[in-house]
Structures are given as structure tokens and as C-alpha cells.
C-alpha positions as semicolon CSV with decimal commas, in nm:
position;residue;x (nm);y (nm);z (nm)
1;X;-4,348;0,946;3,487
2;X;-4,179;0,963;3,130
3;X;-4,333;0,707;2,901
4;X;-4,170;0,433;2,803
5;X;-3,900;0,434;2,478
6;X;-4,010;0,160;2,217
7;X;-3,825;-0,148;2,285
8;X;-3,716;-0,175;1,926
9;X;-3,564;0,175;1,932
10;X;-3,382;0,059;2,302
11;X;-3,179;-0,195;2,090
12;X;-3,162;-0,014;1,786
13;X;-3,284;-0,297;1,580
14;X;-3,559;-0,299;1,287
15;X;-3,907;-0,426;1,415
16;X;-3,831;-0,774;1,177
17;X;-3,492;-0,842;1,370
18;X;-3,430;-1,185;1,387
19;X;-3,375;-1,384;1,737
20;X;-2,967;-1,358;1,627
21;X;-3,003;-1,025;1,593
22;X;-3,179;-0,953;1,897
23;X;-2,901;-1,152;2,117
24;X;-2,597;-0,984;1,954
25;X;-2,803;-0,660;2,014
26;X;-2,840;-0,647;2,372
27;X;-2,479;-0,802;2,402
28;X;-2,396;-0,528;2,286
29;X;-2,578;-0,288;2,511
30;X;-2,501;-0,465;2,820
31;X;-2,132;-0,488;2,800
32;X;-2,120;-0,123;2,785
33;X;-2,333;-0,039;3,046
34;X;-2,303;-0,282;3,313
35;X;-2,216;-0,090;3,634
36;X;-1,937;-0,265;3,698
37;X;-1,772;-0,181;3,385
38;X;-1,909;0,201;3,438
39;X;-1,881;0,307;3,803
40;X;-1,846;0,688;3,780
41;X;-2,154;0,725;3,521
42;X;-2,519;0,695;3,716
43;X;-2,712;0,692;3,381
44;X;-2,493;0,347;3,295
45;X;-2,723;0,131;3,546
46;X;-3,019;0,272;3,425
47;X;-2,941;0,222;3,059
48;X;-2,866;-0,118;3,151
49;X;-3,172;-0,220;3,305
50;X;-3,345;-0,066;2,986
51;X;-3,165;-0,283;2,760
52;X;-3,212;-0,592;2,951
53;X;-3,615;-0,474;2,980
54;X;-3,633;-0,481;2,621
55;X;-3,438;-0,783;2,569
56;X;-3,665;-0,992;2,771
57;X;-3,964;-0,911;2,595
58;X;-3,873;-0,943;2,295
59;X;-3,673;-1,266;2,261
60;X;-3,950;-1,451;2,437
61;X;-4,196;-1,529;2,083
62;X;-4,520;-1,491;2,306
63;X;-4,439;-1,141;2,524
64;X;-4,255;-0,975;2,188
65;X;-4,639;-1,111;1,998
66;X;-4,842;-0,909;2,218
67;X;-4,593;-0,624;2,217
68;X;-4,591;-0,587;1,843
69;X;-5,024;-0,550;1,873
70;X;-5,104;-0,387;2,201
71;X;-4,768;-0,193;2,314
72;X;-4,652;-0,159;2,619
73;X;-4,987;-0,263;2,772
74;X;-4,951;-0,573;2,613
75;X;-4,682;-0,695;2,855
76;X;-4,751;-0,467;3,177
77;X;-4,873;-0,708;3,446
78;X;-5,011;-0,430;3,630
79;X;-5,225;-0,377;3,290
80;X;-5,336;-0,743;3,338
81;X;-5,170;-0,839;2,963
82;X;-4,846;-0,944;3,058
83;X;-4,706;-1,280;3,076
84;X;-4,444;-1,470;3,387
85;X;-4,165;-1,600;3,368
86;X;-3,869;-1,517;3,196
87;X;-3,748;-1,643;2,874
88;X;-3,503;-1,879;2,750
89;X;-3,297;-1,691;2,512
90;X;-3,313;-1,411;2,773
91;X;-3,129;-1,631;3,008
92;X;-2,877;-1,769;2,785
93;X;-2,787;-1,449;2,654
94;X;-2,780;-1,273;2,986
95;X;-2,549;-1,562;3,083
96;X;-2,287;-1,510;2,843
97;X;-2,281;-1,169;2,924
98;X;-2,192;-1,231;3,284
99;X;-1,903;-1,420;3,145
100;X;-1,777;-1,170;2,921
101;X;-1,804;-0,954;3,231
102;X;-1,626;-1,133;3,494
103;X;-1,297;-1,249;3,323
104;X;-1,503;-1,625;3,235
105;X;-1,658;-1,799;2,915
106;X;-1,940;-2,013;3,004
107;X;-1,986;-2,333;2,792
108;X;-2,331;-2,425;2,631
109;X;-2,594;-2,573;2,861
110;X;-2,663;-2,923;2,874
111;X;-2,320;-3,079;2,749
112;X;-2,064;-2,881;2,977
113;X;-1,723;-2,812;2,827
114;X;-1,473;-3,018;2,720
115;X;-1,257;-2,853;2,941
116;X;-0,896;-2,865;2,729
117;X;-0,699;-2,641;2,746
118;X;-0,386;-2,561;2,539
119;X;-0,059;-2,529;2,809
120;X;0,124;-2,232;2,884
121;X;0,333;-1,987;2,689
122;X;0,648;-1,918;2,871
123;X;0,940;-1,672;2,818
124;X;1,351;-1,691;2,871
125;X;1,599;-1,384;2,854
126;X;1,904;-1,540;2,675
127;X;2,205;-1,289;2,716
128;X;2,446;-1,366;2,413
129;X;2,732;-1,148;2,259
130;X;2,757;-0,907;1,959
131;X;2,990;-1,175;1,777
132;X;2,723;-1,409;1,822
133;X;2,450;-1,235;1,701
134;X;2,638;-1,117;1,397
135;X;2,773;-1,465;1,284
136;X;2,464;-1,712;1,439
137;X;2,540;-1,966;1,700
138;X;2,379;-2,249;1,879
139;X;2,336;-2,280;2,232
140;X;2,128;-2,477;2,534
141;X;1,915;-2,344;2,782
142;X;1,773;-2,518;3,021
143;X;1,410;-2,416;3,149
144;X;1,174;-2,488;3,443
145;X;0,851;-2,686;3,315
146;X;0,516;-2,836;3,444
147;X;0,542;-3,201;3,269
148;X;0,319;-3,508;3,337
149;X;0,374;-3,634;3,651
150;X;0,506;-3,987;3,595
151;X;0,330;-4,152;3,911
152;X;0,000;-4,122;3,834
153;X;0,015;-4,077;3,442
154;X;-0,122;-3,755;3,425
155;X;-0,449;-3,862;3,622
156;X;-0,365;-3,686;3,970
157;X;-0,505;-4,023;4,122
158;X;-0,276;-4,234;4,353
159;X;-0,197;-4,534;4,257
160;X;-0,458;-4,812;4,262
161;X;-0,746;-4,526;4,275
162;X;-0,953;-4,366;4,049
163;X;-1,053;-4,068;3,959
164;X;-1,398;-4,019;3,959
165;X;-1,691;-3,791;3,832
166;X;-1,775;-3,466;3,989
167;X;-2,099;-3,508;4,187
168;X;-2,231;-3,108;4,168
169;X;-2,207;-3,082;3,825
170;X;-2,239;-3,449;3,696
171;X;-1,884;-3,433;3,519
172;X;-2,021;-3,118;3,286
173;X;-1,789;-2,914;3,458
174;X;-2,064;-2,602;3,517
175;X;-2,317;-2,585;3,709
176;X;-2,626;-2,348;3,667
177;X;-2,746;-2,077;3,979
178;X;-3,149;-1,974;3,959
179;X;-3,176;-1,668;4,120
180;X;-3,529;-1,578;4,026
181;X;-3,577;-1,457;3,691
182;X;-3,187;-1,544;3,603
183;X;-3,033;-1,876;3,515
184;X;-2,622;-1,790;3,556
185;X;-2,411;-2,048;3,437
186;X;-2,062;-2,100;3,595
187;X;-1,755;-2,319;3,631
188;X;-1,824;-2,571;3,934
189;X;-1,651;-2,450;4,229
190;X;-1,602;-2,818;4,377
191;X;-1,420;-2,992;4,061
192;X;-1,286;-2,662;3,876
193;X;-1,450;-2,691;3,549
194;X;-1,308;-3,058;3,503
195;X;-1,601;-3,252;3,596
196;X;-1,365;-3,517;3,796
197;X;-1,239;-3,522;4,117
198;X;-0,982;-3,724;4,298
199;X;-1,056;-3,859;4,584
200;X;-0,699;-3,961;4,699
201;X;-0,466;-3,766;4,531
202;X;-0,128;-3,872;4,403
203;X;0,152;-3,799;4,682
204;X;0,446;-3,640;4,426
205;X;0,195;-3,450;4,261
206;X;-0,035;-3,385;4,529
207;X;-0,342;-3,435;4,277
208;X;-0,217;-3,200;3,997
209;X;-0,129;-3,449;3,733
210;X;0,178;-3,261;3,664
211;X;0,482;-3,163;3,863
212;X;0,749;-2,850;3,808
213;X;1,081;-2,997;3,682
214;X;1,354;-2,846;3,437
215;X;1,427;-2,904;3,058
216;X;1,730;-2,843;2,839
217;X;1,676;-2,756;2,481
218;X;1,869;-2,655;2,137
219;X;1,832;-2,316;2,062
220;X;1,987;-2,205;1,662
221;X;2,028;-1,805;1,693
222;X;2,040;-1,689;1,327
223;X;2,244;-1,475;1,220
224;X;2,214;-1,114;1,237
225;X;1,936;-1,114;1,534
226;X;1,946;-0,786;1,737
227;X;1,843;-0,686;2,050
228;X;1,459;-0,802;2,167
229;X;1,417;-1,048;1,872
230;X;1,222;-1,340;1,970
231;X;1,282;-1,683;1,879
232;X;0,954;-1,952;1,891
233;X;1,026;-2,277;1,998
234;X;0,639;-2,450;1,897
235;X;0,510;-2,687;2,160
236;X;0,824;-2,634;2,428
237;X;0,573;-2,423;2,712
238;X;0,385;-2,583;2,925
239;X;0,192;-2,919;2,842
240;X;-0,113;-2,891;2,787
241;X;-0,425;-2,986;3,042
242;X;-0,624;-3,318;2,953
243;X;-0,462;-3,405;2,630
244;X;-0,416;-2,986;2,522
245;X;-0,184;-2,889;2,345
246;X;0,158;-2,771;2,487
247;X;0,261;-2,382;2,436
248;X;0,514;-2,232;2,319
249;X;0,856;-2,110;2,460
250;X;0,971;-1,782;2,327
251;X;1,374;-1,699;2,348
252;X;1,429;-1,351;2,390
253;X;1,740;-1,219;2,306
254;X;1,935;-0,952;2,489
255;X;2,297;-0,849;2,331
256;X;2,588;-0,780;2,593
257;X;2,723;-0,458;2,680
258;X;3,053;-0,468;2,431
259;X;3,397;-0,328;2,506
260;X;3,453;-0,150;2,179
261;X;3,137;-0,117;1,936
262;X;2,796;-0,007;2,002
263;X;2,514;-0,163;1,781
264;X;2,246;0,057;1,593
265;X;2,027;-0,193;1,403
266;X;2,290;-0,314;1,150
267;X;2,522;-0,035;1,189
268;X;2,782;-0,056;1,432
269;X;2,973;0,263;1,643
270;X;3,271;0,319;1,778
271;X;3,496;0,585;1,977
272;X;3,808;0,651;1,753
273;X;4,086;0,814;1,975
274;X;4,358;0,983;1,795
275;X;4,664;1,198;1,862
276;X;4,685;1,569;1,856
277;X;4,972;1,497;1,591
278;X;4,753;1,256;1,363
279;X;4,454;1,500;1,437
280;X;4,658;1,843;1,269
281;X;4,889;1,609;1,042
282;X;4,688;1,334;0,933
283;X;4,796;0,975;0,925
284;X;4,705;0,617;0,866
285;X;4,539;0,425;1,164
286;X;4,426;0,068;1,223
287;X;4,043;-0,004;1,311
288;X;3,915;-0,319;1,466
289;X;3,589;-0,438;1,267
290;X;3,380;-0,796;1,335
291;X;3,591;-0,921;1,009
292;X;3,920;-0,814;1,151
293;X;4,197;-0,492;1,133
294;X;4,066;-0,227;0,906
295;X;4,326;0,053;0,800
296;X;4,197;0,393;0,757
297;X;4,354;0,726;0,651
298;X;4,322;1,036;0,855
299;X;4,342;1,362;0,641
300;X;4,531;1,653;0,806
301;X;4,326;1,888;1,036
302;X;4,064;1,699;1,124
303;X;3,837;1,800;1,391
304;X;3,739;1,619;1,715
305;X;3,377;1,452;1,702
306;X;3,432;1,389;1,292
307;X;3,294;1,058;1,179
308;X;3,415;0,817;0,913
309;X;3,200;0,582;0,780
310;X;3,333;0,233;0,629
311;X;3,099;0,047;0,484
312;X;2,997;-0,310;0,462
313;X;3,156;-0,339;0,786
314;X;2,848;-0,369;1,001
315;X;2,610;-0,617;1,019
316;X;2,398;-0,811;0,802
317;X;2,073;-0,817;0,985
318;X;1,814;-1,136;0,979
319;X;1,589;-0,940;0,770
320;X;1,829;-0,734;0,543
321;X;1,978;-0,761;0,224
322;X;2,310;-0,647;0,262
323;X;2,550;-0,563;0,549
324;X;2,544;-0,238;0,750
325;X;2,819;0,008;0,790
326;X;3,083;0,093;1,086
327;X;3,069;0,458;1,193
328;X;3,394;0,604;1,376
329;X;3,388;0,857;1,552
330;X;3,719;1,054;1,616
331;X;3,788;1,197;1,953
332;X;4,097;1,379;1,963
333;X;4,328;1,342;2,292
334;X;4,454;1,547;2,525
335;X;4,814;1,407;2,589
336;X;4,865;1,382;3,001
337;X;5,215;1,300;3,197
338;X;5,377;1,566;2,974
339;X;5,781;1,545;3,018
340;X;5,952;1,882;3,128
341;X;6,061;1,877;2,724
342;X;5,710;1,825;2,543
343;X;5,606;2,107;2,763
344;X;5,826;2,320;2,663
345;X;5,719;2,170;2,280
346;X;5,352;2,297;2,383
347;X;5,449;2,583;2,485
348;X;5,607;2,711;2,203
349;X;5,411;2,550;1,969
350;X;5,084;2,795;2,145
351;X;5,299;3,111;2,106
352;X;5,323;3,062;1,751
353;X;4,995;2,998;1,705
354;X;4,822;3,260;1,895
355;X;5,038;3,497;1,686
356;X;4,774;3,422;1,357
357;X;4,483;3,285;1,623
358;X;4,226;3,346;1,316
359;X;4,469;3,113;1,092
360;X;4,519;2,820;1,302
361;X;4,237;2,876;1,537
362;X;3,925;2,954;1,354
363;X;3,652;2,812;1,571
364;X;3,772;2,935;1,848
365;X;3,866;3,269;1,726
366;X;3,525;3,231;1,587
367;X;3,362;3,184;1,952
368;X;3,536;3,435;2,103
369;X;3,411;3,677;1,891
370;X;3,052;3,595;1,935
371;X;3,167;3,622;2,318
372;X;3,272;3,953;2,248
373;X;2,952;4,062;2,098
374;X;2,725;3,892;2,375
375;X;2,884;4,107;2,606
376;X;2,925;4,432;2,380
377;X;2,509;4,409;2,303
């Protein structure tokens, strides 16, 4: 049999580690080697067991005595040194661990918990325009809630009854379960960690206290909010349970799909379609923008896909300085329903042209000799 590691070394604490230091020790340990928390590794269980080994000897003051003089032997019964029972700080510690384990926090022992807890946090999608998020707005929503049901006051009692304290746990709200050498404290299955119970519940509220019903509130958008920005309404979730505080409702914003512009943070995009004529003569076009018509000049010969940037004529986010630009990008058009005449226009207009291809032509004429040289290689 392989002898026994020192207990001190199992924890990795010095030999004058205080009781604190001990506890947080084995915490440690035993949240990251519980078997529950490490089901594909066998070595986790055994680890675990020699963490919680140690522990117990040496937060009880008279087992971790005759460790520090005589060893091991000093606290093997089968040697005839060691002492029953298990320690105190063994099972508190061992305790909260099971807590941390299993999703729960386990009060202190004697007094129970208070058993207040702070209400809800709840969420709403709020769908509003790109106008409205540039400029700001103000709108109402109206929310489902859990509020204090009226009938009974909050108690969950029926009228003319009370409610009254929990008989398994005393009104602590935990109870403890002795298994042996463990003392497990938990939340008391028959009132819920309350430590009352109602004996007739209310009939709206079935014994609740509270009851679902709907709320409309204010809600200021500032300006320049973009898309997933949350706004915190403080104390607007859920109430809080016996005399908690409420939660909080967070607005989260979603911008609608919008018929012309496209929103990149505080830029804005959008499609600019112009004539072949504008496109190879230039022009002057107009340009819708959040502020109104915009008029902007189109040089001669400019390309499909070209962008033109005005700026200021974006958006002023909520956390910028100064406004963002508007980015247009020109996409030339292919004119359809052609009359028999503007055919002919076309026509003629592409035998000219081919005659100096490399003239009026150059990207093309500069693809088709790359074509040309794919094939040729």
C-alpha cells in the first residue's frame, strides 16, 4: 500500500495555517474534484476523498494536535490513537461546498436566512425606425409583470387567515440532514426556504402573494442609439420577494429594415442609381439624406460601384462627438423597354466605339486581353 501524503502537503498549506486558511483550502480542492463536476477523470474521486481526509483532521484542534506529534498514527483508529466523530468546521465547510456544487447557497446555521430576494430582471425588444433613432423619441410599452396581489397584500393568505410558521424548519427556512459523519444543510423542502406556510391560500393568487398582470411605461430613446443598445429602466422588473427589491427592465432596441439607407454605426449607405448618360457625361443629381435633399455632382465617366462620400450627413451617435458621414454608392443602369429609335441610338453608338475599343473601353479591353493570355498559356 503507498504511504500516506502529509496532510499539509494534500492542501498545500504551511504547517501554521490558520483555521481560515484551512477552510478556503479544501474549498478549493473540493470544487475541483468532486465527481460530479469531473465525470470522465477516475483520479478526480480519489483526489477528492484525499482532500476531504485531510481536511477533517486538521480543522478539528484535537485530531490536527496529535497529527502534528505522532503522524499519521496519531489519528489511525486501527493504530488505537485516533479520535470519533467528525468535526465542526469540517461539517460547515463541507456544507458550503455542497452548495456551491448543486446550483444552492446555504445560509449560516442556527439563524436561517432572511430569505429576500431582489425581483426579476426582465427584457423587451422595442422595434423603432432609423428616423427615430437618429433624432430621439419617446414612446410606451406596455409589459407583463408579477405585482403584489391586492387580495391578500402580498401575504398569499386568504382573507381572515394567517400565515403561519413553517413547522420542519421552525421558520429558519433550512433544515439540516445527518447522514453519519456529514451535517448537509439545505433549503426546507415543505416551506421553500421561507420559513412560513399558508395554510389556506388566497384564491386570485392561489398562495403566491403576487399575480401576472401588465404595465405601461415611458420609455425616452436618446438620440443616436443603434442597433442592440440597451436602455435600463431601475426598479421596473419584477417586485421583489418579502420586501426585495424590484429588478430592472432592460429596453432593447432593434432598428427597422429601411427603404433607402442602410446604417453602419454612424455612417449611413445607400444605392445611388444613375443613367448611362449621367454615368459617361456627368451631371448634377439630388440625394435624399435624414436632414433633407442633398445635391451632388457627378463627374463625367464615372464607373459603376464608385462611392461618394458626403459628410456630416450621417448620424451623430449617443456616444460620439460629431456626426457620421453618408456613403453613395453609384450603380449605373441598364436602360430596359428600349423604343425601335434608342435602339438604333445604341446601336450606333457601339459601332463607334468598338472602332477605338482600347479608348472608350479600357477595362474591358483590359479583360479581354488577360482572357486572351489565359487561354494562349
Amino acid at each position: 500500500m503507498a504511504a500516506k501524503k502529509d496532510f499539509y502537503e494534500v492542501l498545500g498549506v504551511n504547517r501554521d495555517a490558520s483555521d481560515d486558511e484551512l477552510k478556503k483550502a479544501y474549498r478549493k480542492l473540493a470544487m475541483k474534484y468532486h465527481p460530479d463536476r469531473n465525470p470522465d477523470n477516475p483520479k478526480a474521486e480519489e483526489q477528492f476523498k484525499e482532500a476531504k481526509e485531510a481536511y477533517e483532521i486538521l480543522s478539528d484542534g484535537q485530531k490536527r494536535a496529535a497529527y502534528d506529534q505522532y503522524g499519521h498514527a496519531g489519528v489511525d483508529p486501527q493504530a488505537g490513537g485516533g479520535f470519533g466523530g467528525g468535526g465542526a468546521g469540517f461539517a460547515d465547510a463541507f456544507s458550503d461546498i455542497f452548495g456551491d456544487i448543486f446550483g444552492g447557497r446555504g445560509g449560516g446555521g442556527g439563524g436561517g436566512r432572511s430569505n429576500v430576494y431582489r425581483g426579476a430582471d426582465l427584457r423587451y425588444n422595442l422595434e423603432i425606425s432609423l428616423e427615430e433613432a437618429a433624432r430621439g423619441t419617446e414612446t410606451k410599452i406596455r409589459i407583463p409583470t408579477m405585482e403584489e396581489c391586492v387580495t391578500c397584500d402580498g401575504t398569499g393568505a386568504k382573507k381572515g387567515t394567517e400565515v403561519k410558521t413553517c413547522p420542519t424548519c421552525n421558520g429558519h427556512g433550512q433544515v439540516r440532514m445527518q447522514q453519519g459523519f456529514f451535517s448537509i444543510q439545505q433549503t426546507c423542502p415543505k416551506c421553500h426556504g421561507t420559513g412560513k406556510y399558508v395554510p389556506t391560500p388566497c384564491p386570485d393568487c392561489h398562495g403566491a402573494g403576487r399575480k401576472k398582470t401588465h404595465k405601461t411605461l415611458s420609455v425616452k430613446i436618446p438620440a443616436g442609439i443603434d442597433e442592440g443598445d440597451r436602455i435600463r429602466l431601475s426598479g421596473e422588473g419584477e417586485h421583489g420577494v418579502n420586501g426585495g427589491p424590484s429588478g430592472d427592465l432592460y429596453v432593447q432596441v432593434h432598428l427597422k429594415e429601411h427603404s433607402v439607407f442602410q446604417r453602419d454605426h454612424d455612417d449611413l449607405h445607400c444605392e445611388m442609381p444613375i443613367s448611362i448618360s449621367v454615368a459617361a457625361l456627368g451631371g448634377e443629381i439630388e440625394i435624399p439624406t435624414l436632414d433633407g435633399i442633398a445635391r451632388l455632382k457627378i463627374p463625367a465617366e464615372t464607373q459603376s460601384g464608385k462611392v461618394f462620400r458626403l459628410r456630416g450627413k450621417g448620424i451623430k451617435g449617443i456616444r460620439s462627438i460629431s456626426h457620421g458621414d453618408l456613403l453613395c454608392h453609384v450603380v449605373v443602369e441598364t436602360p430596359v423597354n428600349l423604343t425601335a429609335r434608342q435602339k438604333e441610338l445604341l446601336e450606333e453608338f457601339e459601332s463607334i466605339s468598338q472602332g477605338d475599343a482600347g479608348v472608350h473601353n479600357p477595362k474591358a479591353q483590359s479583360w479581354m486581353d488577360k482572357v486572351k493570355d489565359f487561354f494562349a498559356s
